[in-house]
ZALUMSE-635415 format. One record per atom (N, C-alpha, C, CB): x, y, z. Coordinates in steps of 0.02 Angstrom, whole numbers, plus 50000, padded with zeros to 5 digits. Glycine has a CB too. Example, Ala and Ser with C-alpha at 12.3 -4.5 7.8 and 13.67 -1.06 7.14 Angstrom:
506604971650390 506154977550390 506604983550390 505654977650452 506424988850354 506844994750357 506455000250394 507044997050286 
***
This chain:
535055136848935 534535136848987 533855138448955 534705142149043 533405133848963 532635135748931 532235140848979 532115128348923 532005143348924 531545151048942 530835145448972 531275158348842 530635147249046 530005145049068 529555148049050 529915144549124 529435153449036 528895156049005 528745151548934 529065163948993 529275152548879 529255147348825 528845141648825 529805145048818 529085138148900 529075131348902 528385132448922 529605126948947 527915135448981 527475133948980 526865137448932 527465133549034 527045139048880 526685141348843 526545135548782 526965147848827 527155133648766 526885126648743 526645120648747 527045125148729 526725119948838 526345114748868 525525117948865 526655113248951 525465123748863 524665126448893 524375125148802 524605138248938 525005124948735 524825126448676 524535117448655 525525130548630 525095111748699 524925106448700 524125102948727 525415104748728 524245106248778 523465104848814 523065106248767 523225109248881 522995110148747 522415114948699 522085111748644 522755121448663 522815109148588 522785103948556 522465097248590 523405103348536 522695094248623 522525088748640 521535086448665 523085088448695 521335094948710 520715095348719 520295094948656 520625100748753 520405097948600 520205101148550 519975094948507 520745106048522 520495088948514 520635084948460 520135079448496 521495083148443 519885080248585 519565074848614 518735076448606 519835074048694 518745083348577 518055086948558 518035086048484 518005095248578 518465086248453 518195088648367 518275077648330 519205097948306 519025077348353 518845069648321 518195065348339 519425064948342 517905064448376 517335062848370 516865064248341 517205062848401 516815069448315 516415075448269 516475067148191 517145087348251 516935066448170 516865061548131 516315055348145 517485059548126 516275055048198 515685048348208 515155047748164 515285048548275 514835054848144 514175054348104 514375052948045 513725060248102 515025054248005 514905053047960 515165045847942 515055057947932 515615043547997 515525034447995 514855030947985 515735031148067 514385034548040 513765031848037 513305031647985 513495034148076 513615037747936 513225036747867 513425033147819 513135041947835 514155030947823 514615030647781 514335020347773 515515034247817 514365017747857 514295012247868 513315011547862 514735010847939 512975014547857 512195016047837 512015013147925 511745010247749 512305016847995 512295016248047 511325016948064 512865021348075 510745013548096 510335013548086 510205020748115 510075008048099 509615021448095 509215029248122 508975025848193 508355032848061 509035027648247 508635028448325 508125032348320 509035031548385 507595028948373 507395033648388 507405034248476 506825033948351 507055040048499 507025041148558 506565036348602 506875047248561 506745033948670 506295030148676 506035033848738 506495022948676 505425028048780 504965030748836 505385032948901 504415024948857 506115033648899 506455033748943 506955041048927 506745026648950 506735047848897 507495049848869 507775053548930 507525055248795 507435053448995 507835057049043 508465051949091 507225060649095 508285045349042 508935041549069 509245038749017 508805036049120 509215039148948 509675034548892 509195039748821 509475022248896 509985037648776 509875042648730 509385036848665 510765046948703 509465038648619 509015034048566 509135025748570 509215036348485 508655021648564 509135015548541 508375011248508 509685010448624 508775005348476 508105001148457 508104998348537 508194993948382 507294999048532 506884992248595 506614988048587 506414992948635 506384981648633 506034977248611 505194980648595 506134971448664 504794978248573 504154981048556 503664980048621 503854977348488 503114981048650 502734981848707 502494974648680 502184989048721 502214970448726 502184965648742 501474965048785 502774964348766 500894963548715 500304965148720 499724960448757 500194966348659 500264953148748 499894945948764 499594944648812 500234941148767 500054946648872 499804944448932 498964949348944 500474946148995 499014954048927 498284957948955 497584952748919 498244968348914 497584949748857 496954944748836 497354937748880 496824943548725 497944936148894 497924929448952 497594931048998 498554926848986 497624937449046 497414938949102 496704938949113 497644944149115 496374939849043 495734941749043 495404935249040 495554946548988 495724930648992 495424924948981 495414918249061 495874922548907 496094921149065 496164914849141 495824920949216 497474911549162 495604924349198 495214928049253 495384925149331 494374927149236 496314928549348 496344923749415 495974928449482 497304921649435 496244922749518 495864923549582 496454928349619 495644915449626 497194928349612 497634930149640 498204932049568 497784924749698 498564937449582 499084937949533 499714939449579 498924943949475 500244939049549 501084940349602 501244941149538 501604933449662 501784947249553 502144952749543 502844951649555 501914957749580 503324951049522 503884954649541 504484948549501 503914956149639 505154951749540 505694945449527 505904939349546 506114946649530 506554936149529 506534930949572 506544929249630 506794928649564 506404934649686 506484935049755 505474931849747 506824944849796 505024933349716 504234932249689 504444924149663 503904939149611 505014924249625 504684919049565 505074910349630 505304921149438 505364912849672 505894908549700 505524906549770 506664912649710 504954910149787 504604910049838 503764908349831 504754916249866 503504910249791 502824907649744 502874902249705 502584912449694 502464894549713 502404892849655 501644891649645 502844887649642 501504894949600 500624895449573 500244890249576 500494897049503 500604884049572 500004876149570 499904873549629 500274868849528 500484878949669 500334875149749 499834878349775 500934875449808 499884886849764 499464890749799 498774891149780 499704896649799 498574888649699 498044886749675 497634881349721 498214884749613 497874877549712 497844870949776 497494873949836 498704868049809 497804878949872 497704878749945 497314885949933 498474878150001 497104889749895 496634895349907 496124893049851 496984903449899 495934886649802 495454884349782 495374889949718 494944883449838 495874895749717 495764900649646 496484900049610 495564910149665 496294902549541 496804901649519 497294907949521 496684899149463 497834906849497 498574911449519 498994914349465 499134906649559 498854919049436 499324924549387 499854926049405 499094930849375 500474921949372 501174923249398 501474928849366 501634917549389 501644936349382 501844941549323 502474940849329 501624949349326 502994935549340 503584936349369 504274937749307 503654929449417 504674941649332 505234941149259 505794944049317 505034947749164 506204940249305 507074938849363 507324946749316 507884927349337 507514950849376 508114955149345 507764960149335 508524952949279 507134961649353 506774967749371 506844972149424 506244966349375 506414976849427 506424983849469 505644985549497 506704990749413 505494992649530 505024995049519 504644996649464 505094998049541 505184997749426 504845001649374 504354995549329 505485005949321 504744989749319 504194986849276 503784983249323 504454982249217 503874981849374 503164978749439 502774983949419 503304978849546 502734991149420 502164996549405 501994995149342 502345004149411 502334997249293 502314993949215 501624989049214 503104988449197 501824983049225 501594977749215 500884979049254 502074972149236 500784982649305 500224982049348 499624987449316 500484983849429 500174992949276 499734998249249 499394994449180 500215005849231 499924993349138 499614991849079 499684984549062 499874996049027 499734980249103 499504973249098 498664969649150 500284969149126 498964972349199 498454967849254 497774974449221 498784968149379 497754981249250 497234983149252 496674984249169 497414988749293 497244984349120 496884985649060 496574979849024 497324988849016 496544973149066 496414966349051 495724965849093 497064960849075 495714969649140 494824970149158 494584965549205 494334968649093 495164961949242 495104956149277 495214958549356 495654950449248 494714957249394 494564957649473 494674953949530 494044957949482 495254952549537 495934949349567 495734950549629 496704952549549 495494944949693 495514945949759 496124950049789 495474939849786 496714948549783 497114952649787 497994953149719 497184951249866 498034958449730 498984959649681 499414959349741 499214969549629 499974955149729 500494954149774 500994956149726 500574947049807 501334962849779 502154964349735 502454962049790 502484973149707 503074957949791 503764954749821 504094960449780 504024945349801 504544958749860 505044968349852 505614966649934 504114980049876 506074967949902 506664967149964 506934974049979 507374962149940 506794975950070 507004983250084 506994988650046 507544983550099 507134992550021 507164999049989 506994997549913 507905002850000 507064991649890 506704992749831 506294996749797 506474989649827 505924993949825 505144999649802 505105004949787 504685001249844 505775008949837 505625017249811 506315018949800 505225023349873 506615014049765 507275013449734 507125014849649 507615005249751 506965020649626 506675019849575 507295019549485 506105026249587 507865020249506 508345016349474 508445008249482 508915019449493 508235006849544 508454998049530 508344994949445 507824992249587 508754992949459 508634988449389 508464990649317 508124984349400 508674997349331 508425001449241 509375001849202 507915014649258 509734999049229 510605000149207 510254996749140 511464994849262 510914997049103 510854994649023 510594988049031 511604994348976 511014982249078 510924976549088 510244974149099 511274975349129 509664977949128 509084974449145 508624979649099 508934973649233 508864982549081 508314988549048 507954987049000 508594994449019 508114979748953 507604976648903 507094976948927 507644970448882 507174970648983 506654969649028 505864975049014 507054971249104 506064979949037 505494986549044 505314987148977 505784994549076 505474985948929 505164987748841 504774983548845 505614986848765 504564977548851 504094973348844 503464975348890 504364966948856 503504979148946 502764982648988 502744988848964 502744983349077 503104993848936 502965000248906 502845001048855 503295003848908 502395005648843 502185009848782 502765016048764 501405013548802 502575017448708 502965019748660 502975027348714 502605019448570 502525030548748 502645035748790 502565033448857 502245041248776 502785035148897 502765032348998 503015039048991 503385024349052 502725045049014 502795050649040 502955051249092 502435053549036 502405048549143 502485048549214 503015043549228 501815047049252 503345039749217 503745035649221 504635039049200 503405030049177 504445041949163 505125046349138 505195053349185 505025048849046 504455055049206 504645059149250 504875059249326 504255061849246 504765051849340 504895048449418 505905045149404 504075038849436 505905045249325 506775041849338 506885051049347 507395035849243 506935056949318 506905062749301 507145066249362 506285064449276 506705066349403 506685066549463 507035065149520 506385064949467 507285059049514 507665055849569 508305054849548 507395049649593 508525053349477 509265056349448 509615061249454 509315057049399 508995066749443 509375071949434 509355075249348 510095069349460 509125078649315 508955082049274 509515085349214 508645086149313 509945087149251 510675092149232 511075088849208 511075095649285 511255081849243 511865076449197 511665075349138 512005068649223 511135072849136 510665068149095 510465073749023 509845065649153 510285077949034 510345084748982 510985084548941 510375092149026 511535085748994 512265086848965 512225078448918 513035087849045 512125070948955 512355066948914 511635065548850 512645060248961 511225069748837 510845070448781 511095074148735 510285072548792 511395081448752 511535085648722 512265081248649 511745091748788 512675078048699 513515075148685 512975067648636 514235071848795 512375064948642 512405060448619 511885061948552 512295055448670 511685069148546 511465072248494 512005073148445 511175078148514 512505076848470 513035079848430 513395075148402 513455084048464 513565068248446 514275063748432 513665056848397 514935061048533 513155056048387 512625051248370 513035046448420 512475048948281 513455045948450 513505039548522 513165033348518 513175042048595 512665036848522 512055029448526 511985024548440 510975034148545 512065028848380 512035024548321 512855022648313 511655028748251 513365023748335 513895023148333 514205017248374 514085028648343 513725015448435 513835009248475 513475002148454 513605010948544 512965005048397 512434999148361 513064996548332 511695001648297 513574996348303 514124995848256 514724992948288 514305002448225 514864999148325 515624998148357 515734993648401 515875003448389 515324991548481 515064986548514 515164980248481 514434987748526 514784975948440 514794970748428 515574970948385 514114968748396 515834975048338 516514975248287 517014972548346 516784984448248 516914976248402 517584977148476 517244970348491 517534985448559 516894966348509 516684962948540 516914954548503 515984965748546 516664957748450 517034951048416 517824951548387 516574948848349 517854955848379 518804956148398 519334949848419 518914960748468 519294947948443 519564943048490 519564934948458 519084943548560 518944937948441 518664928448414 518884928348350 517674925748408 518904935148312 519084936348229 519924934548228 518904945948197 520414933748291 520974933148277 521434925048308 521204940048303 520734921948332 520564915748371 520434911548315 519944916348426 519914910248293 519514910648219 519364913848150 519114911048229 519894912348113 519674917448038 519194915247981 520344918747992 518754909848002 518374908047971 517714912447986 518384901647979 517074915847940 516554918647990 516034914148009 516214924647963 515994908447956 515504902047996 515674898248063 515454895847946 516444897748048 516454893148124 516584897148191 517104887248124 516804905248159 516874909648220 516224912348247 517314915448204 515554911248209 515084910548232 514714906948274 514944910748206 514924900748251 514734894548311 515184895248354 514754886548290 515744896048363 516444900248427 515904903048445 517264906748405 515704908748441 515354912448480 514774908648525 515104917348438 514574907948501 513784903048527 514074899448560 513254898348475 514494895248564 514844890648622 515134894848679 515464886048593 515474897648634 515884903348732 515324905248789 516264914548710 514814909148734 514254914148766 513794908948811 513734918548700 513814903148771 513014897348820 513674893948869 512334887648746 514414892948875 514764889548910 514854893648984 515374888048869 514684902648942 514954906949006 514354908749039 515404913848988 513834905149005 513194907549025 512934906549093 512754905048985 512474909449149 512214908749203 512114900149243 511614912349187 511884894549186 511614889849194 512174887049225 511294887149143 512844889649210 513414883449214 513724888349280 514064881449126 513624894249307 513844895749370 513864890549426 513474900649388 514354891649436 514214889349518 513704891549586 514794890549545 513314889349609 512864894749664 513154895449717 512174892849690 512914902149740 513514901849804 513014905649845 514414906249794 513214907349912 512634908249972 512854916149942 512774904950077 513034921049904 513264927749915 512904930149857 514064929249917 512544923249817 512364927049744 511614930149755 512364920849671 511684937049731 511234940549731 510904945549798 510884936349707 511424945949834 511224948049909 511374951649884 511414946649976 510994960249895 511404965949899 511144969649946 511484969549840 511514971349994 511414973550069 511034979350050 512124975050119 510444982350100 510244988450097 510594993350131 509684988550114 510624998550096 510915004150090 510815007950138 510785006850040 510805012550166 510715015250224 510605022850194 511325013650276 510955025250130 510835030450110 509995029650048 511615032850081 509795023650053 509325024350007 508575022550066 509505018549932 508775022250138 508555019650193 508035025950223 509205017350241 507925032250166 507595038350212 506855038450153 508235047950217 506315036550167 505605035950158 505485042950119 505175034950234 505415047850177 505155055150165 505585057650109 505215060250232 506235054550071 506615058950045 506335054049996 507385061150064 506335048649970 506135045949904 505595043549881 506415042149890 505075043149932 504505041949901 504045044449848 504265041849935 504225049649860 503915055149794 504195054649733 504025062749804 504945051549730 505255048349682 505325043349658 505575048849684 504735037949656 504755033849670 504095032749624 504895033149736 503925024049622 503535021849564 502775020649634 503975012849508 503075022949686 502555019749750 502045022549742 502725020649828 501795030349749 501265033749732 500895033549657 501465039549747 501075030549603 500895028149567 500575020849564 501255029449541 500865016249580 500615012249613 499725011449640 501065013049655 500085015749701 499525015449744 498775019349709 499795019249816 499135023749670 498375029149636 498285024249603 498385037449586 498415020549546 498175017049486 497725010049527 498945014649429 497865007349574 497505000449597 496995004449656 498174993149637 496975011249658 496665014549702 495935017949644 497275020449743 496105018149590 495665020949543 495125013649515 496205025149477 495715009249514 495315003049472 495074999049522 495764998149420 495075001349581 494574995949628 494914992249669 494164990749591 495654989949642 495924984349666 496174983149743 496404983549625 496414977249756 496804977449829 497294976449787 496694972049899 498004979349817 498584978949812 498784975949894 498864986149785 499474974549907 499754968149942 500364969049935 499574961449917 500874973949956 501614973549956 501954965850018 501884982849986 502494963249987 502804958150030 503324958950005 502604951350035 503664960450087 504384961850096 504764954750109 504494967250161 505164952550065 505284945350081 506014946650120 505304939650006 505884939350166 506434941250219 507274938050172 506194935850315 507814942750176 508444939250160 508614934650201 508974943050155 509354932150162 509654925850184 509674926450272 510484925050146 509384921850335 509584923150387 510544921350405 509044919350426 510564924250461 511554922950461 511454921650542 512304932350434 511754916150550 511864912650621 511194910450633 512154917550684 510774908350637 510374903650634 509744912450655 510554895050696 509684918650650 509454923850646 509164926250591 509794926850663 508644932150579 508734934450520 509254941250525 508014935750492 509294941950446 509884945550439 509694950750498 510034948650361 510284956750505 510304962150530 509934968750499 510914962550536 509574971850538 509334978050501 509424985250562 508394976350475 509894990550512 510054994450525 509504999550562 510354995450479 509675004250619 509145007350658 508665011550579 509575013850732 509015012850526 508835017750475 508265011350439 509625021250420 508515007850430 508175004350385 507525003150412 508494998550368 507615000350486 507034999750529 506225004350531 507375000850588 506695011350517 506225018050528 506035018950459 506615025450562 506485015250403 506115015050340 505645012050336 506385013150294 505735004750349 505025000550354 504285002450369 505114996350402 504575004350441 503875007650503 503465013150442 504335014650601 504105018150412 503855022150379 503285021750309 504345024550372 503675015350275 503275012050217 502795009750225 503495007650188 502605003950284 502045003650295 501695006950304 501955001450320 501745009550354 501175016450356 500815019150308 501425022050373 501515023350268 501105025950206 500745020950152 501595030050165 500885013750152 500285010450124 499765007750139 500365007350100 499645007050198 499165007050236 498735012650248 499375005250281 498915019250240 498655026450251 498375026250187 499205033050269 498545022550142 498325024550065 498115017850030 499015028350018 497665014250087 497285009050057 497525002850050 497095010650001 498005002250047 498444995550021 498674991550110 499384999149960 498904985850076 499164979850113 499884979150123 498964974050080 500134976450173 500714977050190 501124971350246 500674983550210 501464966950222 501614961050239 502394959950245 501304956950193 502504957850310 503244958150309 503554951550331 503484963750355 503904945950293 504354942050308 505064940850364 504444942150261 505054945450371 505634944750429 505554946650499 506174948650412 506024940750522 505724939150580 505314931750591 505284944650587 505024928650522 504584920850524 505074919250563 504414915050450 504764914150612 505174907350639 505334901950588 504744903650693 504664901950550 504704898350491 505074897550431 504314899050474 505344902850431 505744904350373 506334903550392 505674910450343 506704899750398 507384899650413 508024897750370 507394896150460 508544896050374 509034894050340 508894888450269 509454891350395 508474883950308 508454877750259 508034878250221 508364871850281 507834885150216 507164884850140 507434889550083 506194888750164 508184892250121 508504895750081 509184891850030 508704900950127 509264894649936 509704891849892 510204894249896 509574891749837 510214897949845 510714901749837 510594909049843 510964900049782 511094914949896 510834921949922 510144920749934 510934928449870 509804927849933 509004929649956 508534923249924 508714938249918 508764919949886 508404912949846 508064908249887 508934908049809 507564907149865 507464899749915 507554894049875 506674898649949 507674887349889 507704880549837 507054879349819 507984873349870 507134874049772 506614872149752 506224870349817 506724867249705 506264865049849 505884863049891 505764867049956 506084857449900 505984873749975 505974879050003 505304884549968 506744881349996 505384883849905 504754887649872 504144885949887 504724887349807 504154877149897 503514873649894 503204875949977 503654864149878 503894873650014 503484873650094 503514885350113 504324866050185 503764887750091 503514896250089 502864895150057 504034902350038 502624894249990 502024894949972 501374891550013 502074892949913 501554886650083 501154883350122 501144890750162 501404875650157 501914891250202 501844897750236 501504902650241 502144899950232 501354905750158 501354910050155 500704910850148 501744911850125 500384905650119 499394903650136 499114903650201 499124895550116 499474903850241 499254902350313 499574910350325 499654894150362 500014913350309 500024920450361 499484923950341 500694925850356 499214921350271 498844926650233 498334926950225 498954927650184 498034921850262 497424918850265 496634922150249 497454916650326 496814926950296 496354931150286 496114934450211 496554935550328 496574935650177 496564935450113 496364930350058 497044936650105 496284924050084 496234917150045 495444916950077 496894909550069 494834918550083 494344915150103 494204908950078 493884918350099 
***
């Protein structure tokens, strides 16, 4: 008959081991990383949300384009902007020309980005800035910063965004983000995934292909075959319903890229121009909006309107209906052309 005491003393002796070994074997990572000459990181304009990594470099061009094509109008934002604007039409029908800042797979954060240190440091006096922004966006100040879109933002930032690190800081949460600095100090994590990532990644193809020239071109074929272009479109791509918990104004605005925003085009003179573009309608309606979301809206406007700015809302057009819409919140091509008529005529007042 086994002694339970025994027994659980070596299960508690097992655990112990096992914790020990999920803390200390990793402890080896750094010296893989030296061993393999793993690159040096450094920290970037973001460390209250990601630990070191290489970035793309700031992306200086557009501020001497801006200066040189001195438009009459600039737009802001993603493809919900780039799918609903097209610049040669609206050139056309407001007689000025049209600064497209558009890049698919963005957030707040780089619409501010781009507006701080592209539009205003280019010196150019824009009748009005239009940011396109769907429901809670705006003061969603994680949208679109995940690994997946986060390049994106290196090309509008400088090597420090303080205020920008202090608005993700803020609305994350402070305490996780510490703990996963602290674990990505100790375990180098971040120079250890420059390596390991692509080794795991090509895995597959190395036992598919043992050649490294033609498992190279393997690669390049899978990646452009699995690539976006060859999707299928479907009415669901890219909808993502608003939230109802990200639906409360007073609780995130302060967290948010909005009051920045508004001070910086409030200092340099400018009009700013938020447009809420309307989603996919369902049953020949526009979509549904929750009593919360509703009181978000009422609420947003306000506060940009209280603070100088413009404020324009898409839903609800008669005009806008089913057939100018592609694929999800998208409009088609020929849906872009007749919105950009639309959208000269709601705005008129703005177009003298």
């Amino acid at each position: 008959m086994s002694d339970p005491v025994a027994a659980r003393r070596a299960a508690a002796l097992q655990l112990t081991c096992a914790l020990a070994g999920l803390l200390l074997v990793p402890l080896a990572l750094p010296v893989a990383n030296r061993v393999l000459n793993a690159p040096q990181l450094q920290q970037t304009y973001l460390p209250a949300l990601e630990g070191p990594r290489e970035r793309l470099p700031f992306d200086s061009n557009p501020i001497a384009e801006l200066a040189a094509m001195n438009p009459g109008y600039v737009v802001i934002g993603d493809s919900m902007a780039g799918s609903r604007i097209d610049p040669k039409r609206l050139s056309q029908l407001s007689g000025k020309s049209i600064a497209p800042l558009l890049q698919a797979g963005t957030g707040p954060a780089w619409w501010y980005l781009a507006l701080k240190n592209w539009v205003i440091p280019s010196g150019i006096r824009p009748r009005c800035t239009f940011i396109f922004f769907r429901d809670t966006n705006l003061t969603n100040a994680l949208f679109r910063l995940d690994e997946q879109y986060r390049w994106n933002v290196d090309k509008v930032a400088h090597e420090r965004e303080d205020e920008v690190n202090a608005v993700i800081a803020s609305r994350s949460g402070g305490a996780l983000y510490h703990v996963r600095a602290a674990i990505d100090r100790v375990y180098q994590a971040s120079e250890t995934r420059e390596w390991l990532e692509p080794a795991v990644n090509e895995w597959p193809a190395r036992l598919l292909v043992p050649y490294r020239r033609q498992r190279a071109a393997f690669l390049s074929q899978m990646n452009e075959r699995l690539g976006l272009s060859h999707l299928r479109p479907m009415d669901a791509a890219d909808i993502q319903a608003a939230d109802d918990r990200d639906a409360n104004f007073a609780r995130y605005v302060d967290k948010s890229f909005l009051p920045l925003m508004l001070r910086e085009t409030r200092q340099a003179g400018l009009t700013l121009c938020f447009v809420r573009v309307q989603r996919r309608p369902l049953g020949g309606r526009p979509p549904y909006q929750s009593p919360a979301l509703r009181r978000y809206i009422a609420a947003l406007q306000a506060h940009v309107e209280a603070n100088g700015a413009l404020f324009h809302d898409d839903t609800g057009d008669p005009w806008q209906a089913l057939d100018l819409y592609g694929d999800g919140d998208h409009l088609s091509r020929d849906g872009r052309l007749r919105y950009t008529e639309i959208f000269y005529n709601r705005m008129r007042p703005l177009f003298p």
